[in-house]
Structures are given as C-alpha cells and as structure tokens.
C-alpha positions, 0 to 999 in steps of 0.5 A: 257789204258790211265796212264796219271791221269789228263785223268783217273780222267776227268782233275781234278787234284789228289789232288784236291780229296785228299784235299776233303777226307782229309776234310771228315776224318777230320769230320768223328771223330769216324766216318765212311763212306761207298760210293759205286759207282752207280748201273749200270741201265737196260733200258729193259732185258739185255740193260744197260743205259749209265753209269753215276757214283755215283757223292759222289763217284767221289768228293772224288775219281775221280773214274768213275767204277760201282762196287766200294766201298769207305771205309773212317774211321775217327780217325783211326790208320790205313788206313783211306782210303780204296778202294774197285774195280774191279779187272782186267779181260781180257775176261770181258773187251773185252765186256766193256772196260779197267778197272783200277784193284786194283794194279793201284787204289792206285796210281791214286785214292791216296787212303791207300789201294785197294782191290778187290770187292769180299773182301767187305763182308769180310773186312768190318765188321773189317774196321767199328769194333770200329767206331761210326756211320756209314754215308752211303746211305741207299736204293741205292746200297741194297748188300752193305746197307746188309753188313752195316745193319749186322755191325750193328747187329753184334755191337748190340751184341758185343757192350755192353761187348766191348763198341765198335760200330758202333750202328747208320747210318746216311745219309752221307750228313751232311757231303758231302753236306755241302761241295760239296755246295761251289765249288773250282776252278775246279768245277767253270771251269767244270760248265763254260765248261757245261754251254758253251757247253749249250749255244752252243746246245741252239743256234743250237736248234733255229737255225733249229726252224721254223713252222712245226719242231718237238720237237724232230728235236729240241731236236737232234740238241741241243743234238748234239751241246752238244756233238760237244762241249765235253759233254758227253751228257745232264745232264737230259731230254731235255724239248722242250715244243711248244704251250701248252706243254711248261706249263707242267713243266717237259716235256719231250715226245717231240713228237709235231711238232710246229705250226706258232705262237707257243712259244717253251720252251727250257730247257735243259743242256750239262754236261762236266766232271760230271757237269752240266749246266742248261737254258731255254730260251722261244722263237717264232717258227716264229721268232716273238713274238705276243703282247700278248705273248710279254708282258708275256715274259717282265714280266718274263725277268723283273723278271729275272733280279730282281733276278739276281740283288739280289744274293750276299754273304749274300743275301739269295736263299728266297731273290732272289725268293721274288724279282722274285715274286715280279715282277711277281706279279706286271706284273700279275697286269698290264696284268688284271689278278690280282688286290690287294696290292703285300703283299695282293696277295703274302700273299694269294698266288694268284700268284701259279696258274700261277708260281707255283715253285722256283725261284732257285736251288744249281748247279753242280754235280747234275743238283738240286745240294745238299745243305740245303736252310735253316739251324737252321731254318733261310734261308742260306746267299749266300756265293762265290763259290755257284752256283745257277739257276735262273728261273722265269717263267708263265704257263697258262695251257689251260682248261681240255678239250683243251679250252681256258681261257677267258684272251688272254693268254690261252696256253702260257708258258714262263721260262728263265732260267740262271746259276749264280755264287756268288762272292765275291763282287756279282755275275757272270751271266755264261750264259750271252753270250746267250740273254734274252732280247725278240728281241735278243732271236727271232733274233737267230730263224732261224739263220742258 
C-alpha cells in the first residue's frame, strides 16, 4: 500500500480536509453530522459498477472506501471527529485490493478517532446522545438512515426527562453546500486538470470524425483521451449526438453512425481527482458547415460570448442566462423564426421551444455541483472561486413522424458549452484553449 498521504488522499494536501472539518464543526453548534461513504452500485447480479466515493464524504476526508461512516459533533468535549472504516482483512483483499484499516485512518485521514464498521451500530447512539439535530442524508445509504432514525426514536423517549436530543435531521447541505460553492486553490487546480484533460479528449473525439463513423468510434476515443491524460474516466455519460439526436438533450445511446452533412453535438467531461470538467462543442462531420447550419450556430456562439461577458463577482447566474437569452431571442428574430419586441417574446416565453433550459450550472465535485441560485429569495451575487458552466444552445427537433419543419433547420441541434471561473476583477474562461468560433471548430475535423 502507498503510505505517501498526498498519493492516498488523490494529491490534496492533509490540511486542506482539516481546514474543512474544522469549518463544519464549527457550524455544527449542538449539531451533529453523520456522512457515510456511497454504496457500492450493481450493474447486473453480482458485477459492481466502478467505485466512485461519496464526494461529501471525501471533501472532508479525503477518504475513497465504500463502507465508511464519518461522525462529526459540534460543540463537543470529546472527540469531534469520528471515523468509522473497514478494518483490514487479507483474504478479502486479495479479491479487491489494499485497504487503509482503522489503525492507519487516523493518521491519513487526521481524524480524533477510528473504529471499525462493525461498531457503528453500537457507538452511534452515544456519539448523537445530547446532540441537537443531526444533519445526515436520508435515502442514500438506508442501514445507516436506521441507526440515525433509532437515535431519534430513542431521543423521543428519553428526551423530556433528560432534556438531551437529538429530536430533528435535516439535510446536511445547509452546511456543506454553502461551503463546497466556493472552491480553494486545490479545487481550482484539479478542475484546470479536468477540463484540460477534456479538451484533449474533445480534440481527439473530432479528429477521427468523418462521414460514416459511429457515435460510439467518437465516444471510444474522447474517453481514451480522458484516460491518456490522467483522468479516471468521464465525469458522466458521454453525449455524441449526430443529426437529429443532437437535439435530445441528454442523449447518450450513441449508437448512430453519422452521415455527410450531419452536425455532431459533443458533451462530454474528463474527471481528474474527483472533479469534473464539462464541454460541448457542436461541429460539422464533413468539416464544413452548411449556411443554414452556419447562421444557427453564430446565433449560439453570439450568445456564449454575451454570457461569458456577464459572469463577475456581484453579477448573478439569472444575469448571465438573461444575456444568453437575450441574444438568442434576437437571432431567432433574424433567422424568421420569431417576430416581436425582445421583452414581448421573452415575456411569453417564445424562445422555450427552441432553448428550453439554463444557461448555467455550479461545477466541481459533481458535474451539476451543489449550491443555491437563489437564497432569501433574491438571485445569488457571483463571487470569486465559484465555477460555473456556461451553455447556450438551439434544438430543432424534427416532427414526430421523422418529417421536417417548414423552416430550414428542422433537425439541427447546436450547444457549446465552456467552464468558466469568477475572479476577482472578472472571469477566467478555463476551457479557452478549445475554439468556439464556427472556422476554427470545423478546422479541427479530421485533424489527425
């Protein structure tokens, strides 16, 4: 087993997830929270999918195990942070690998104490005795919800002649995600690894495009590209999208093989020490794009760039999506397909048949990262450290029976997409290396 922490803890320093616990406690009060580690995921009888861990889990741990409990009580004149893992056990290793064992969590992990799993059930109880509410996730990992949901009960007894709790659970993001919104220097530099690694799987991803490839040729070499360039794989299904199926907007069967004179919709996103990156890029399989499909696609760039232009501390995500929409609006406009003032059209919401989602959403950990957009019920000011996606997009989905519509872009889909992160005095573009504009993007068809 690697005893080097920076390995075992994915290159994040210690104390980056010390400084992070000590936050959360901090915040806890009479608190307490109960994070177990993600449950392992069959894919079909006993073949498990690849592990991804619990990412609340591993903000404050560092900790990658399935069968893990983090324990954290606020206020507490005992330990305050408290691990539960599995133990080690050769012949079980054998089958899945190396495991870090209670006696070596405390001193990679910094936690006060380490226990083995098998005591959760019996320590648990004792560690929320007195506590207020307890913020824990209910639904995701149901053995532990038990033991949270018998603290309770056994609180409900005892509690009116003790005056001692827990008596409530409440979701453990009014704490974590506040704090997971705005990211630390580490984070901005695993995020500038992923969305490296993504632009470099994107660049091979059009390379090999050419009439008559699959969906799927695309999709094995923008995944391999991940790989080559140190990500653990993709951060969510690949989207390969050719003709028509780039206007369905999760797509990911990826099983057309395209055809000369298709526009392909790439979305996709490498992740690199659990964080994510997250494209799209919408290019001509031919290397050529028709005038038609031309003039759609300067309407979304235009509107890219107007987003882009708006994200700055004190700005709001609703700002940026108002510019997208803006600029969207107009171009329906001048492409015949609207006609009426920009406040009339956006007022009756004419452009939702043709972009009929956000402009944005938070990045990092989790490719839809968590956080609110609107607290107290105002929009949230942008503030540095955040990272965001920026994605304007127009679908034209052909009729029901396969038909087109009687305008000239029936069947085109066209989203691009860029990660961006708000500075001080603005905003970075950290996928700037991979172009936008309509020449560039055919240019690099082909390119092998």
């Amino acid at each position: 087993m690697d005893t080097n922490p920076s390995a075992s803890l994915d290159g994040f320093a210690p104390e980056t997830f010390r400084r992070r616990r000590r936050r959360v406690v901090e915040r806890l009060g009479e608190d307490a929270m109960v994070l177990p580690a993600a449950p392992p995921l069959i894919r079909s009888r006993d073949s498990e999918l690849p592990y991804r861990p619990d990412s609340e889990l591993f903000y404050l741990t560092g900790c990658r195990e399935p069968e893990a409990v983090l324990v954290l009580r606020g206020r507490s004149a005992d330990a305050s942070i408290v691990l539960f893992i599995r133990p080690r056990d050769p012949e079980q290793e054998r089958w899945t690998g190396p495991r870090i064992g209670v006696d070596a969590a405390m001193d990679l992990y910094g936690v006060d104490r380490a226990f083995p799993m098998g005591e959760l059930s019996r320590r648990l109880p004792e560690l929320l005795e007195g506590t207020g509410r307890v913020h824990h996730r209910l639904g995701v990992h149901p053995s532990v919800d038990a033991l949270v949901v018998e603290a309770l009960r056994t609180a409900r007894t005892r509690g009116p002649r003790t005056g001692r709790g827990p008596r409530s659970v409440v979701d453990p993001g009014e704490i974590l995600d506040e704090l997971r919104l705005r990211k630390g220097p580490e984070e901005i530099t695993a995020i500038r690894m992923a969305v490296e690694a993504t632009i470099r799987g994107f660049r091979a991803g059009m390379a090999v495009a050419a009439p008559g490839v699959g969906e799927w040729e695309i999709q094995a070499e923008v995944e391999a590209a991940f790989r080559r360039a140190g990500a653990s794989g993709p951060a969510f299904g690949t989207i390969v999208g050719s003709g028509a199926n780039g206007c369905v907007l999760h797509y990911t069967e990826n099983r057309r093989r395209t055809r000369d004179g298709d526009l392909v919709l790439l979305d996709a996103g490498a992740e690199v020490r659990l964080y994510a990156g997250d494209l799209t890029r919408t290019f001509p399989v031919s290397g050529r794009f028709s005038p038609e499909q031309e003039a759609v696609y300067q309407v979304v760039e235009d509107a890219r760039q107007a987003a882009v232009a708006a994200v700055a501390p004190g700005k709001t995500v609703q700002a940026v999506h108002r510019e997208a929409e803006t600029r969207l609006l107009l171009g329906l406009r001048e492409l015949g397909l609207l006609s009426g003032s920009v406040d009339e059209l956006r007022g009756r919401k004419a452009h939702r048949p043709y972009f009929p989602h956000r402009t944005s959403h938070w990045l990092g950990m989790d490719t839809h990262d968590p956080g609110d957009y609107v607290r107290d019920g105002r929009d949230r000011p942008l503030e540095p450290g955040m990272v965001l996606t920026v994605e304007p997009g127009l679908y034209f989905p052909l009729r029901g029976d396969g038909a087109p519509l009687d305008h000239p872009f029936g069947g085109l889909g066209i989203r691009i997409e860029d990660d961006v992160l708000v500075t001080p005095d603005g905003c970075e573009v950290l996928s700037a290396a991979l172009p936008t504009e309509p020449r560039e993007v055919a240019a690099l068809v082909g390119a092998v």
